[in-house]
C-alpha positions as a printed Julia matrix, in Angstrom:
666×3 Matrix{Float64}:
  19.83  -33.48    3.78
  21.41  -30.55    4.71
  20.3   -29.59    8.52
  18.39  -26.22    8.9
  21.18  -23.83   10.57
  20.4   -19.83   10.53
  23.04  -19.27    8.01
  22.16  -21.9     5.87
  18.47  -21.16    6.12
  19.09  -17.15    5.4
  21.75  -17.46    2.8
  20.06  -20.6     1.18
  16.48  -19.02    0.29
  15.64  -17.56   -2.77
  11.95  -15.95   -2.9
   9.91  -14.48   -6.08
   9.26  -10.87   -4.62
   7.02   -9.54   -7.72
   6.37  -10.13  -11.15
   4.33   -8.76  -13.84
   2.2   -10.76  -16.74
   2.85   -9.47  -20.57
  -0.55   -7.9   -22.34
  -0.52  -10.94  -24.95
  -0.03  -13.05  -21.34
   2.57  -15.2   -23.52
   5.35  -14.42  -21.12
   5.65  -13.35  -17.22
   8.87  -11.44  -15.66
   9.42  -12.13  -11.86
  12.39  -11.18   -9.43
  14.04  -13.86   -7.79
  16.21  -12.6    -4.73
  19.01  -14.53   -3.14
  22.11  -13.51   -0.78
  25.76  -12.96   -2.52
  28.73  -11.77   -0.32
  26.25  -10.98    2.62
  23.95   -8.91    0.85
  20.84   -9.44   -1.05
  20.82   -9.78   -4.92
  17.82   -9.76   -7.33
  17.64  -10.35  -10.83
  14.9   -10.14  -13.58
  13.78  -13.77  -14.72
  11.09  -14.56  -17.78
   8.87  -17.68  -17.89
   6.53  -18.74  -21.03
   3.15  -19.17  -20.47
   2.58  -22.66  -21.96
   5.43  -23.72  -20.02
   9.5   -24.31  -20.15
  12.3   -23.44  -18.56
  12.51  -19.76  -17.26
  15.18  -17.61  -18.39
  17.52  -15.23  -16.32
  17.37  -11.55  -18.15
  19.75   -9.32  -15.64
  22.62   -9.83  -14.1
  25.16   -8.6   -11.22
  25.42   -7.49   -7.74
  22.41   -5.89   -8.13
  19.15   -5.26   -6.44
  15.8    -5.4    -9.47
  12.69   -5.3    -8.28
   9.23   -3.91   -9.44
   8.93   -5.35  -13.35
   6.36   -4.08  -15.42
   6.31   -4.8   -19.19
   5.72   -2.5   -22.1
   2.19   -2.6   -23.64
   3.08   -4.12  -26.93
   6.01   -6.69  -24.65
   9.01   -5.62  -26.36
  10.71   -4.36  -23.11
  10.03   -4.18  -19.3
  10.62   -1.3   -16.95
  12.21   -2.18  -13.77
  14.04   -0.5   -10.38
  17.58   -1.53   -9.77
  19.86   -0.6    -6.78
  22.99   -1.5    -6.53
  23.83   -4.15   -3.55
  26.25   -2.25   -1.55
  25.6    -2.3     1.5
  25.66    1.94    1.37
  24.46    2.18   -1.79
  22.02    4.64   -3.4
  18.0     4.71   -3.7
  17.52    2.38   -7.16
  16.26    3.96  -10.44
  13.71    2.81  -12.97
  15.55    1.22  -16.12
  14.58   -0.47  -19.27
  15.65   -3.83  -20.63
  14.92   -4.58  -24.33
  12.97   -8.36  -23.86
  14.48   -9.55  -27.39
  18.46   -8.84  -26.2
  20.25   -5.93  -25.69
  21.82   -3.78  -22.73
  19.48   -2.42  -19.75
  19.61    1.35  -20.18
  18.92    3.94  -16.94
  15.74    5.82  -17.45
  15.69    7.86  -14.46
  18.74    9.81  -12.33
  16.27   11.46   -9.62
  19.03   12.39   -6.58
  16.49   10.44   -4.17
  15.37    7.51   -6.32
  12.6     6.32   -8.0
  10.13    3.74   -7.46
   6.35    2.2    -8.85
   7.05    1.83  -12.91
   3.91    2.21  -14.48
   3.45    2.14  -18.6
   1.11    4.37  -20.5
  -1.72    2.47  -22.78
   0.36    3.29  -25.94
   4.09    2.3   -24.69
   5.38    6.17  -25.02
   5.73    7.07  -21.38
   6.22    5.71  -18.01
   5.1     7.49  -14.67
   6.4     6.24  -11.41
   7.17    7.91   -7.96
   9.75    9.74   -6.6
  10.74   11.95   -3.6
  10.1    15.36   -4.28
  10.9    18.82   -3.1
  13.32   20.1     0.35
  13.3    18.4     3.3
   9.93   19.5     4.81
  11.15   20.72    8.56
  14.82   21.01    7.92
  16.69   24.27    9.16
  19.62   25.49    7.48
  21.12   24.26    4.14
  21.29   20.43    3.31
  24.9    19.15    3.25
  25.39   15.14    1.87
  25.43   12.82    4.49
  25.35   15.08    7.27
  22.03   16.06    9.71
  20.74   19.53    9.41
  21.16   22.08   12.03
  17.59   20.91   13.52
  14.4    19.93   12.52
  11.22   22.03   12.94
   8.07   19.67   13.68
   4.52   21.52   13.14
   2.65   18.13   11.74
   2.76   14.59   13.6
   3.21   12.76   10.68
   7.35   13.62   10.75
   8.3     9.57   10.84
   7.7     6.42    9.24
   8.78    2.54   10.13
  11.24    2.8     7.36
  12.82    6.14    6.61
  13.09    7.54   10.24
  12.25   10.86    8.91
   9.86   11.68    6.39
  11.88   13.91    4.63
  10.31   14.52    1.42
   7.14   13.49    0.12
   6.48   11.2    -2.46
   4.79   12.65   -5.5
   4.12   11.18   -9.08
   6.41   11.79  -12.27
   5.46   11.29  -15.87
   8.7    10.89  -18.31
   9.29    9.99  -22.32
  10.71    6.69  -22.47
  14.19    7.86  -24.06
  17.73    8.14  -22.44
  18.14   11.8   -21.1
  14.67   12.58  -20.77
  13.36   15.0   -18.27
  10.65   14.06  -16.47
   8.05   15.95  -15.37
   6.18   16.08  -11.93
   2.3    15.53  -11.95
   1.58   16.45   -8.53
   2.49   18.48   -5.87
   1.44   19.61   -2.46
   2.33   18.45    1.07
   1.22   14.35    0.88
   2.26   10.66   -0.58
   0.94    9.56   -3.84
   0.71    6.0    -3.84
  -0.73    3.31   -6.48
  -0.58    5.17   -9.68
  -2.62    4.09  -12.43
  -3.23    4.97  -15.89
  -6.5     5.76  -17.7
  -7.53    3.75  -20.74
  -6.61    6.71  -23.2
  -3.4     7.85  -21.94
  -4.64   11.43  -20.54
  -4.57   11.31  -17.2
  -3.69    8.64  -13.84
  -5.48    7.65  -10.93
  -3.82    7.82   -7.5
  -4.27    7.34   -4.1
  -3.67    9.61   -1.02
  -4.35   11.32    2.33
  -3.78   14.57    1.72
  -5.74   15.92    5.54
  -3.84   18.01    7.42
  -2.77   15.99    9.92
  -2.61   12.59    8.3
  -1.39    9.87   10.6
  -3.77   11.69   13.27
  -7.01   11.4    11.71
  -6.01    8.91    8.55
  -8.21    8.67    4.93
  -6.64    7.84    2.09
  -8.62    8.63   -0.89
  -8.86    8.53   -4.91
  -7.84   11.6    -6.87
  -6.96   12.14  -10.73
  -4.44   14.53  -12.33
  -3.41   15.08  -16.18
  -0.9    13.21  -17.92
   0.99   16.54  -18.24
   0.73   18.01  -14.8
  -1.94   20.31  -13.65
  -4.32   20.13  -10.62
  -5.72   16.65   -9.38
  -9.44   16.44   -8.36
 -11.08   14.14   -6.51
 -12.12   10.87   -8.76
 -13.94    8.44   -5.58
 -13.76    8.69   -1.99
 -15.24    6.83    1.1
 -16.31    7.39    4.36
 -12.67    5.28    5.36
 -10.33    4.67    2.88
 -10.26    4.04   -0.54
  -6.98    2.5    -1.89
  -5.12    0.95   -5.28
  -7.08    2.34   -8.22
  -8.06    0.29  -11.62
  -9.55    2.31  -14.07
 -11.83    0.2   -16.03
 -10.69   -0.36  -20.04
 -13.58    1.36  -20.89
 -12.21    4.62  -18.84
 -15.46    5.49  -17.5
 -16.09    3.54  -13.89
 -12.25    2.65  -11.32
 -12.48    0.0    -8.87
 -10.75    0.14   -5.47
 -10.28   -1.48   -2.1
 -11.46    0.68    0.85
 -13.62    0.88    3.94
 -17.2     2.39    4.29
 -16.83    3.49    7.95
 -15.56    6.58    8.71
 -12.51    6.21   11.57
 -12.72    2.63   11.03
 -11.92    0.24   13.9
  -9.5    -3.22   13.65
 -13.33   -4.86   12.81
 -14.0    -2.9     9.83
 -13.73   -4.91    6.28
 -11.69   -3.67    3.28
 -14.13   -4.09    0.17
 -13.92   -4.25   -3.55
 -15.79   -1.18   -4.76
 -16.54    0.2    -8.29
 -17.4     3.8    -8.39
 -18.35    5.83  -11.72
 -16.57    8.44  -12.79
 -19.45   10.71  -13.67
 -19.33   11.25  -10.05
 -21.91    8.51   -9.08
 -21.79    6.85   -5.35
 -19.2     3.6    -4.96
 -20.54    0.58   -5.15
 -19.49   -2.39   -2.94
 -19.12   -5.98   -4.5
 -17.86   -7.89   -1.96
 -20.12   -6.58    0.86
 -21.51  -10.26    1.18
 -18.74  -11.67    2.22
 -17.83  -11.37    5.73
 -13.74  -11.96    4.71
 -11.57   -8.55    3.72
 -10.54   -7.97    0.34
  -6.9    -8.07    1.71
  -3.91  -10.57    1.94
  -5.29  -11.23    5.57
  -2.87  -14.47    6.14
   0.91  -14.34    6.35
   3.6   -16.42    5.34
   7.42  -15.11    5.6
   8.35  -17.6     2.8
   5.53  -16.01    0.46
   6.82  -11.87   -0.16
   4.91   -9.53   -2.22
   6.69   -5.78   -2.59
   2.84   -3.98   -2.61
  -0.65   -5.22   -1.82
  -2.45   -5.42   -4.71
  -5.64   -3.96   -5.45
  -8.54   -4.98   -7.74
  -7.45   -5.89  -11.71
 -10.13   -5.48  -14.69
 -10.21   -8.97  -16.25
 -12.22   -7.39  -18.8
 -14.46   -4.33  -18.92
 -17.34   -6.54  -16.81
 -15.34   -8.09  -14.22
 -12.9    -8.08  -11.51
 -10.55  -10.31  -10.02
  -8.73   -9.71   -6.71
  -7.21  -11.67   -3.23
  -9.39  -12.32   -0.44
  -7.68  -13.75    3.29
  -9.95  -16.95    4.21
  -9.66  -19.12    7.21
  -5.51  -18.38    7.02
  -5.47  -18.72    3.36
  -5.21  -15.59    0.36
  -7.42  -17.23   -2.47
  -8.15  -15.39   -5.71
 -11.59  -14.31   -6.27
 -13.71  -12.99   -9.29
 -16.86  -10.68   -9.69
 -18.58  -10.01  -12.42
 -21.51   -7.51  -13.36
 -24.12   -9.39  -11.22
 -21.99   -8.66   -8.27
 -22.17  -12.46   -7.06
 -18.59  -12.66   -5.59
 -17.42  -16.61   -6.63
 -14.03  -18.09   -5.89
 -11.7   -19.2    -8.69
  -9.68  -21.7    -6.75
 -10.31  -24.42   -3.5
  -8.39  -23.01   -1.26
  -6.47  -25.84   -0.15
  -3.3   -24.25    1.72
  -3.0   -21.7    -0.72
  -1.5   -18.74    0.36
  -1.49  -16.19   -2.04
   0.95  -12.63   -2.38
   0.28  -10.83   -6.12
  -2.14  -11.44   -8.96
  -2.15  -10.63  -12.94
  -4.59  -10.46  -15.68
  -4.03  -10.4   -19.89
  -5.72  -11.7   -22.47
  -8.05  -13.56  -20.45
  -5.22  -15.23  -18.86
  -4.48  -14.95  -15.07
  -1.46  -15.81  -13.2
  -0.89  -15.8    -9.31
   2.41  -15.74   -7.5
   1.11  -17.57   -3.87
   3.19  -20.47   -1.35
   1.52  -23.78   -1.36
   1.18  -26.51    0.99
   4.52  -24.38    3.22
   6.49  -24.21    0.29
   8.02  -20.67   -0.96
   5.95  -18.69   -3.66
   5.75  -19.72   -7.08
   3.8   -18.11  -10.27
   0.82  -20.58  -11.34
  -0.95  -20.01  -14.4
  -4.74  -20.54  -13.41
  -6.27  -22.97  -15.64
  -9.68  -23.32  -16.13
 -10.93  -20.75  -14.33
 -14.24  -20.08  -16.68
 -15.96  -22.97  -14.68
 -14.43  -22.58  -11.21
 -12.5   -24.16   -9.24
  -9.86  -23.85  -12.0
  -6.56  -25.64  -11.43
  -3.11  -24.28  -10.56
  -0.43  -25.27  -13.22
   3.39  -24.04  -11.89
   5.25  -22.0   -14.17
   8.31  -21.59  -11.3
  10.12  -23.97   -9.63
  13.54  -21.27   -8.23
  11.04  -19.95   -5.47
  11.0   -23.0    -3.31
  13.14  -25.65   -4.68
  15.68  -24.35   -2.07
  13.79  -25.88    0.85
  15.04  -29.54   -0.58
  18.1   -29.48    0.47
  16.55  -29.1     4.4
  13.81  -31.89    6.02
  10.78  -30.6     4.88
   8.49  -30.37    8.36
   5.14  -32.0     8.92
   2.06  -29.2     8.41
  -1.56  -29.98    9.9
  -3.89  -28.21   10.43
  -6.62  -28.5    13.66
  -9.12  -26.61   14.95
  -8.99  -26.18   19.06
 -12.02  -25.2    21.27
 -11.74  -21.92   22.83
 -14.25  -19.41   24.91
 -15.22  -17.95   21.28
 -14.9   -20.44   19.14
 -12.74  -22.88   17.45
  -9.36  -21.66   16.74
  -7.44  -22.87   13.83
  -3.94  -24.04   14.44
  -1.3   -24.66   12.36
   1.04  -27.51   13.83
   4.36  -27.8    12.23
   6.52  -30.31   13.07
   9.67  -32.01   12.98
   9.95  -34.62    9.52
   8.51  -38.17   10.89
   7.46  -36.76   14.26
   4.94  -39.22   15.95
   1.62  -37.57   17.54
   3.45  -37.51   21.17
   4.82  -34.68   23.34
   7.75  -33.2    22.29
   9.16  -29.72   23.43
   7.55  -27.17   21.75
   6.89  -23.67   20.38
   4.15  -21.09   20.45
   4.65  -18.31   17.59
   2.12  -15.51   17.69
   1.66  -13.39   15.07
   1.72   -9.43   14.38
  -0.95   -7.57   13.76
  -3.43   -8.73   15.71
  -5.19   -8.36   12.93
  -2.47  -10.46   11.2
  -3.08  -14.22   10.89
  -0.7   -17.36   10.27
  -1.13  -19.04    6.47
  -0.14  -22.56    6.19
   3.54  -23.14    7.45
   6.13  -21.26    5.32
   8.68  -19.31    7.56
  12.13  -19.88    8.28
  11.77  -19.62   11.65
   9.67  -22.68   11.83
  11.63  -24.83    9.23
  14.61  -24.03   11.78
  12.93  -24.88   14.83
  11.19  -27.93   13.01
  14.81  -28.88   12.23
  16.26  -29.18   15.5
  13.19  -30.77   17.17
  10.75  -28.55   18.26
   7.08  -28.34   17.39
   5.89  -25.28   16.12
   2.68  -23.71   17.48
   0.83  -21.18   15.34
  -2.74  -20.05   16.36
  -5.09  -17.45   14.74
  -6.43  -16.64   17.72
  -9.37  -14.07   18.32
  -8.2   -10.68   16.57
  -6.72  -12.43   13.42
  -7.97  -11.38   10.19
  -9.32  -14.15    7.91
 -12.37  -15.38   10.22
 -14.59  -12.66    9.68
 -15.54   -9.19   11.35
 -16.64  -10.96   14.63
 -13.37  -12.4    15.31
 -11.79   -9.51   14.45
 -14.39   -7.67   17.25
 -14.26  -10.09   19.94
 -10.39   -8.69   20.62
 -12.22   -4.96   20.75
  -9.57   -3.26   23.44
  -9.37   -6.17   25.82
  -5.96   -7.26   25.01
  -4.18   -9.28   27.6
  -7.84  -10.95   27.99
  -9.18  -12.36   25.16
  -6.13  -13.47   23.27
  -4.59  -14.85   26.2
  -7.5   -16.7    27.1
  -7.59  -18.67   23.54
  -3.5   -18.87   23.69
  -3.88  -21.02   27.23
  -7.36  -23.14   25.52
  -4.83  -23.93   22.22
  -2.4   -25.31   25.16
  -5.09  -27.47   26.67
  -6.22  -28.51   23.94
  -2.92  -29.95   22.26
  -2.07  -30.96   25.71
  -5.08  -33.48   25.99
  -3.92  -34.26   22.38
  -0.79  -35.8    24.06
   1.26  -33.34   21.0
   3.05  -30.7    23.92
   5.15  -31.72   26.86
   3.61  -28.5    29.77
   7.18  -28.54   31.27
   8.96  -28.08   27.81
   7.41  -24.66   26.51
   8.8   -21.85   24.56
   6.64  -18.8    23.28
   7.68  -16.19   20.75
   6.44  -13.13   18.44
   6.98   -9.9    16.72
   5.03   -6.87   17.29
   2.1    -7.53   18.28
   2.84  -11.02   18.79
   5.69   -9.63   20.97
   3.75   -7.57   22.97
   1.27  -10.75   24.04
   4.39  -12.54   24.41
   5.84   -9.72   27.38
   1.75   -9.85   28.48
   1.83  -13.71   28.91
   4.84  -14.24   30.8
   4.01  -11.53   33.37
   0.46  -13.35   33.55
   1.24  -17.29   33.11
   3.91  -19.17   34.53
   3.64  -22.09   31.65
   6.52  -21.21   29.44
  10.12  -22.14   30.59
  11.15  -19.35   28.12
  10.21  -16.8    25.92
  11.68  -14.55   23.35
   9.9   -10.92   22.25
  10.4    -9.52   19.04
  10.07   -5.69   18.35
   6.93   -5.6    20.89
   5.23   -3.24   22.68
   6.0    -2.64   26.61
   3.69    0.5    27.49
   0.93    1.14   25.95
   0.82    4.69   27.25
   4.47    5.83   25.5
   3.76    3.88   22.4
   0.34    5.83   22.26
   2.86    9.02   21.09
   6.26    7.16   20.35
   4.52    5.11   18.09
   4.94    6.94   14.36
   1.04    5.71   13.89
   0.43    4.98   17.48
  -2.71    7.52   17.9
  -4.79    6.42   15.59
  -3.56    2.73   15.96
  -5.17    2.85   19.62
  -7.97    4.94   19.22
  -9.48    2.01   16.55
  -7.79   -0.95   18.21
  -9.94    1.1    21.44
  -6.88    0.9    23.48
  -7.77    3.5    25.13
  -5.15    7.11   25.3
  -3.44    9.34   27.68
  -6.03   12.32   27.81
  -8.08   11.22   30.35
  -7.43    9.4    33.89
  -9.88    6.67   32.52
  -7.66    6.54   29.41
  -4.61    6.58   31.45
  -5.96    3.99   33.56
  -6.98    1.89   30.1
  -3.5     1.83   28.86
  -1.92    1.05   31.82
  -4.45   -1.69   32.17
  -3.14   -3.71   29.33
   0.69   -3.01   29.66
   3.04   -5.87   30.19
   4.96   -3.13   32.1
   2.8    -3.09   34.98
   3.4    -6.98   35.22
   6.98   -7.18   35.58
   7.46   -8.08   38.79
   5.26  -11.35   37.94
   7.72  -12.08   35.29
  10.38  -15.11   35.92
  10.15  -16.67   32.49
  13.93  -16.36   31.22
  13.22  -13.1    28.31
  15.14  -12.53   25.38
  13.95   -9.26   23.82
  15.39   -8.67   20.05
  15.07   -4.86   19.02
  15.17   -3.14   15.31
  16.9     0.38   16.47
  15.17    2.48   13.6
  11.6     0.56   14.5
   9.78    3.45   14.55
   6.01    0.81   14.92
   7.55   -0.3    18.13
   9.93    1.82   19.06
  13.16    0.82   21.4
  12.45    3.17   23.98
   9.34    1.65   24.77
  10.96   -2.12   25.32
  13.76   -0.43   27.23
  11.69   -0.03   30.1
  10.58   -3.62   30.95
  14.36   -4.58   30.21
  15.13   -2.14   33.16
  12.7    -3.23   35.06
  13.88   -6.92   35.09
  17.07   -5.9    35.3
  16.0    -4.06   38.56
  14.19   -7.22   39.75
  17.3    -9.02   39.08
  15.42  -11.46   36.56
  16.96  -13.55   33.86
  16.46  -11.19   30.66
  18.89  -10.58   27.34
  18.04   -6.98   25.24
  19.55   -7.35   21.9
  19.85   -4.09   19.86
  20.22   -4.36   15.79
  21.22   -1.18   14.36
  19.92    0.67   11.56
  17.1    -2.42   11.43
  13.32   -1.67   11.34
  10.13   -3.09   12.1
  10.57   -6.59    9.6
  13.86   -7.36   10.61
  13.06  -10.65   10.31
  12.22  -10.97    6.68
  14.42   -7.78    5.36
  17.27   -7.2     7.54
  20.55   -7.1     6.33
  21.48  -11.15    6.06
  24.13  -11.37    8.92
  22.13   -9.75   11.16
  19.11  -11.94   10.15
  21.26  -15.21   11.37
  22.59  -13.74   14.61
  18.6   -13.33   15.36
  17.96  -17.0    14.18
  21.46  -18.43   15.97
  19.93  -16.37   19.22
  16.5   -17.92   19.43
  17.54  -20.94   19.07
  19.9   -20.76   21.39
  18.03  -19.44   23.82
  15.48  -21.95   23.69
  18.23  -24.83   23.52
  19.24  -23.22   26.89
  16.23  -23.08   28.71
  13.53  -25.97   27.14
  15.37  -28.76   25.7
  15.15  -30.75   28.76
  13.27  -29.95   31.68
  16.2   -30.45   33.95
  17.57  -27.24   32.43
  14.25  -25.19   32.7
  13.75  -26.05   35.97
């Protein structure tokens, strides 16, 4: 077997991003992306239904992503970018399914995005960047910044583009080469999840169209015509409401959202169904204390969009729901008694489809990389997962496949699950090991399934990953019990999931490593500064001082105000931020620190992890800042590949430095 190095491990997976189910639910389209040349490739595969070998449709050094197929399954509309390294925003295009050339449906000069059919196969709509820059001054020249930029809204940056720019607003076009699309809606806001009625006259969308949106957030439902006009409000909450389904029978959409107005971390995303007479939103998961969301994260297991609620038939639903670390497909039906189609096993699943009374599921099993499962049975649950896929994950056989168990380790508010992932034929004894904390907090780890842990696994190491308080998939409580006392709380259960695995006789105390991203990097800077049990640490993208983040932050006001963090307009919110800042630690901290930094994060910005590397520096503490330009927030999982493996080849390094024998730590 091969062993698992960073560059084999990066330039070795292949991962189903998205696929889409046909209407007669005979066939399914996926995209399988891989690296070629140092930069990620995608290509459009088909697999049948009752089973057989899947079949590559596209081709090149190409990026295709986003398939939908046409109503009657004679072609599917897809996005494709080229793979350049500086090349353009992709463009929707159409591939006949029966053979024949992929032909360019759109040329919009800032892309397109978010294919979506009409009922009767004659147009598409999708989503597009509309309109000036909104705060530029002076003309706009290619490639080149504008004389300056003019801020009179907060909401001026996202993780991804920097700048917002433009805004994203829906198109409708005839699906014929040279057609000219129209735009559907306009106005200072992001459409997002478009969504067709039944009968082809008009789409559902969602969006936050307040005046100050990333101050005072709520996303809500709205409807427009077909051909343009003015959109009206079609369902709101007192939170959010999110990804529209109109029902087939056009009158009644279903939705995620949240029925608390300013909702904090605690608050549970629903499945709703609201009329469209103008009748109050019904919730039909509101007995379930889990969120209608795909709670638990695996790296291995990508999904391009969260989806939202799909009409089985015009009765019932089907949708994801996180559990105990695990994303297991649920149904509901008119009685609104909420039952699970599936044991959830170590099922972690990323995007669902519906046709014909047919439902498919692309989700990572048992640590392996997604595949798409046909769901069998599923009249007279549990039904039964049959694998359609095998290019997802058959990748991981050429590396030792780690050990995955799962325990469950007393803490002060509960038992914490744990996943323990360890190195192929490891016996139950101490062995230097890893803590990984995940993002969020209201994140959670799923059942193995990231490359970091297969690498780590690989050379040795056990791999720690706790859902400790704050991580979704336990309920509201758990969720709660975090409530602003971060530094507390979820270092509290970190040290109890050390105890415990240390009366296990599983962890060596004097061989310890800890890591994490965002989030799980800022508990990482917290922990060192607090704990002296780690011989090294590395913090990914994490947060330094809570005060500067509070504005640097693109989201970072509203972020603390429901996390109850605490902000800068009061001495007692001064005092509150400051409270739970690594920053004010860091003359505690003597744990050797690697700190790995996106650039263009704009979630956790550099500036803010700039300031504990100074202040170690100062202190004249062992401490590495790495720096990866033009990299955001999930470096990790979609960062350009060489700079991927230089991360990898530096954690492990590090930790090969300072853990691998406790002479060296020492």
């Amino acid at each position: 077997m091969q062993t698992p190095t960073p560059p084999a491990l990066v330039t070795g997976q292949r991962a189903i991003e998205s696929f889409d189910l046909a209407p007669s639910g005979e066939i399914l389209v996926y995209v399988l992306r891989g690296v070629e040349r140092g930069r990620y490739v995608s290509h459009l595969w088909m697999a049948p239904w009752r089973g057989g070998r899947p079949r590559r449709l596209t081709h090149g050094f190409v990026r295709d992503s986003a398939p939908a197929i046409s109503p009657e399954g004679s072609s599917v509309a897809f996005v494709r970018a080229a793979a350049e390294e500086d090349a353009d925003e992709g463009q929707v295009w159409i591939l006949p399914l029966a053979g024949g050339d992929a032909w360019q449906l759109t040329h919009r000069p800032h892309g397109a995005s978010s294919p979506r059919w009409s009922p009767d196969g004659q147009r598409l709509a999708f989503l597009a960047a509309a309109g000036p820059q909104r705060f530029a001054v002076g003309p706009e020249r290619s490639g080149k910044p504008p004389m300056a930029r003019v801020m009179r809204r907060t909401d001026f940056r996202d993780d991804e583009a920097g700048f917002l720019a433009r805004r994203t607003h829906l198109f409708v076009t005839r699906i014929r080469e040279g057609a000219r699309p129209r735009q559907v809606t306009r106005g200072d806001f992001d459409v997002a999840a478009p969504a067709w009625a039944p009968d082809g006259s008009w789409l559902a969308f969602a969006a936050d169209t307040g005046p100050d949106a990333n101050l005072e957030p709520r996303s809500r439902l709205y409807r427009v015509p077909a051909g343009g006009g003015e959109a009206t409000l079609l369902a709101e909450l007192p939170g959010d409401a999110i990804t529209p389904a109109v029902a087939p029978a056009g009158d009644r959409v279903a939705f995620a959202g949240t029925d608390v107005a300013d909702p904090p971390d605690e608050t549970l995303t629903r499945i709703w169904v609201a009329p469209l007479d103008g009748g109050a939103p019904r919730a039909l998961s509101a007995g379930l204390d889990r969120s209608a969301v795909n709670g638990a994260w695996a790296d291995l297991v990508m999904a391009e969009d969260v989806p939202g609620p799909l009409w089985l038939d015009d009765e019932r639903l089907i949708f994801l729901m996180g559990d105990k670390g695990r994303n297991v497909p649920m149904l509901v039906g008119p009685d609104g008694e909420p039952r699970w189609l599936l044991e959830p096993e170590r099922l972690v699943g990323a995007g669902l489809a519906c046709a014909a009374g047919r439902i498919a599921l692309s989700a990572g099993n048992n640590g392996f990389g997604a595949e798409l499962y046909a769901l069998d049975g599923w009249q007279e649950a549990p039904g039964r997962l049959r694998r359609l896929t095998e290019n997802g994950s058959s990748w991981q056989r050429r590396f030792p496949f780690p050990r995955l168990d799962e325990l469950w380790l007393d803490g002060d508010g509960g038992p914490i699950q744990t996943w323990l992932v360890s190195p192929t034929g490891a016996a139950d004894e101490p062995i230097p090991t890893i803590v990984v904390l995940h993002g969020g907090p209201t994140g959670g780890h799923a059942p193995g399934g990231t490359l970091d842990s297969t690498m780590l696994a690989g050379h040795g190491y056990r791999v720690v990953e706790p859902n400790i308080r704050g991580s979704d998939t336990f309920g509201s409580d758990w969720i709660a019990a975090l409530g602003g006392r971060w530094g507390e709380v979820d270092m509290a259960d970190v040290l109890s999931v050390l105890d415990g695995l240390q009366a296990r006789g599983l962890i060596d105390p004097d061989r310890l490593g800890v890591m994490g991203l965002s989030y799980g990097g800022y508990l990482v800077q917290w922990l060192v500064g607090a704990t002296d049990r780690f011989r090294a640490a590395v913090a990914e993208n994490g947060v330094t001082n809570q005060a500067s983040t509070w504005a640097n932050s693109h989201f970072g006001v509203h972020y603390n105000r429901r996390a109850r963090l605490g902000d800068p307009l009061s001495d007692a919110g001064m005092q509150k931020l400051w409270s739970t800042s690594p920053l004010r630690n860091a003359a505690s901290i003597r744990t050797p620190l690697l700190m790995l930094q996106a650039e263009e994060d704009r979630i956790c910005p550099a500036a803010d992890n700039e300031q504990l590397f100074t202040a170690l520096k100062v202190l004249g503490r062992e401490v590495e800042y790495v720096l990866y330009p033009e990299e955001h927030h999930e470096m990790k999982n979609t960062g350009r590949p060489d700079r991927r493996i230089d991360r990898m080849e530096r954690i492990l390094a590090w930790f090969e430095r300072w853990i691998r024998s406790p002479e060296t730590s020492g």
